[in-house]
C-alpha positions as CSV (number, residue, x, y, z in Angstrom):
1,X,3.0,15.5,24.9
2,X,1.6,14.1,21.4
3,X,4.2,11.9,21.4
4,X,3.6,9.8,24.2
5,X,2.3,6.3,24.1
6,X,1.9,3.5,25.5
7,X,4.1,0.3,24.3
8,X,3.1,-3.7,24.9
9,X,5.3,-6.1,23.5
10,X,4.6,-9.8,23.1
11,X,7.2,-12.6,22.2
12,X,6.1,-15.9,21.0
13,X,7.6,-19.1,20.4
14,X,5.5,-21.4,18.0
15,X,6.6,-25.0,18.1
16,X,4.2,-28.6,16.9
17,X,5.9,-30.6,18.4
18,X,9.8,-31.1,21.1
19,X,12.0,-31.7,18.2
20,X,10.4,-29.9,15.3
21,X,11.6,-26.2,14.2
22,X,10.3,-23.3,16.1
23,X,8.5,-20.0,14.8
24,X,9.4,-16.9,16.6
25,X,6.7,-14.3,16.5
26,X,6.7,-10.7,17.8
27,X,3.6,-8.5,18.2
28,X,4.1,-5.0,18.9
29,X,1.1,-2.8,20.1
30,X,1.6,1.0,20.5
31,X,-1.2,3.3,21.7
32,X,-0.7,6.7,20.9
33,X,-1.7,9.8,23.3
34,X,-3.9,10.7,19.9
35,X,-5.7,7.8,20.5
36,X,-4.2,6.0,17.4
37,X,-3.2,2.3,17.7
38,X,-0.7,0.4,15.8
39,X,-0.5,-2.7,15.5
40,X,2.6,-4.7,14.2
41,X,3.3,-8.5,13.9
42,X,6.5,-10.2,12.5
43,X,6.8,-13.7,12.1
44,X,10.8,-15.7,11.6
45,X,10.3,-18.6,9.9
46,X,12.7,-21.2,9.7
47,X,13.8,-22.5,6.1
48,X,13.7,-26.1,7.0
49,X,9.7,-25.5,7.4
50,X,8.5,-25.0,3.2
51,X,5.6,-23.2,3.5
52,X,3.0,-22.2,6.3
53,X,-0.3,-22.3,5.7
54,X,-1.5,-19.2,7.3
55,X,-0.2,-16.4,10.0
56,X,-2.3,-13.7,10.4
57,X,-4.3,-11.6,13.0
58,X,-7.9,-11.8,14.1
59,X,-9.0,-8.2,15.8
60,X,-12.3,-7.5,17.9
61,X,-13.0,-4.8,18.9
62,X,-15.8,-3.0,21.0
63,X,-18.7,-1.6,19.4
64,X,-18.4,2.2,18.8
65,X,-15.0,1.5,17.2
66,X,-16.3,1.9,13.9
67,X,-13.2,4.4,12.6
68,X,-10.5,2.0,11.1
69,X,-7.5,2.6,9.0
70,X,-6.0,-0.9,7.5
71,X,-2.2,-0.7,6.0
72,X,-2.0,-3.9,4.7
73,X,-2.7,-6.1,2.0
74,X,-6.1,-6.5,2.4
75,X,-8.7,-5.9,2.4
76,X,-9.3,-9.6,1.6
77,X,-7.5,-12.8,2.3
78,X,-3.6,-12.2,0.8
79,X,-1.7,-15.4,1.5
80,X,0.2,-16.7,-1.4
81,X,-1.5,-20.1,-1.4
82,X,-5.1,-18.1,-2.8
């Protein structure tokens, strides 16, 4: 039916270093039977790091793709040190 799709999950653990705090980090990425994709990315960050420079996403895709919704802050840069 329309509601069927297609689910891969990804789990990382983000880490500079065997004693220092680690970043957990889930990607989710759903394709839809519609042909839709969502993408979604959550990062935990511990409070004894202060402040991360940057987690984000870089996307390529093939050419013909051209059709792209973004539901984000965007369409520039957004972290808070900008």
């Amino acid at each position: 039916g329309s509601s069927s799709k297609v689910r891969i999950e990804i789990k990382q653990l983000l880490c500079a270093g065997p004693k220092l705090p680690v970043i957990k980090c889930r990607s989710t990425i759903d394709v839809l039977a519609s042909k839709d994709i969502i993408i979604r990315n959550t990062c935990s960050i511990p409070p004894s790091i202060p402040a991360v420079a940057r987690v984000g996403l870089e996307l390529a895709v093939a050419g013909g793709l051209e059709k792209i919704t973004y539901f984000g802050q965007g369409p520039h840069e957004c972290y808070p040190d900008r």
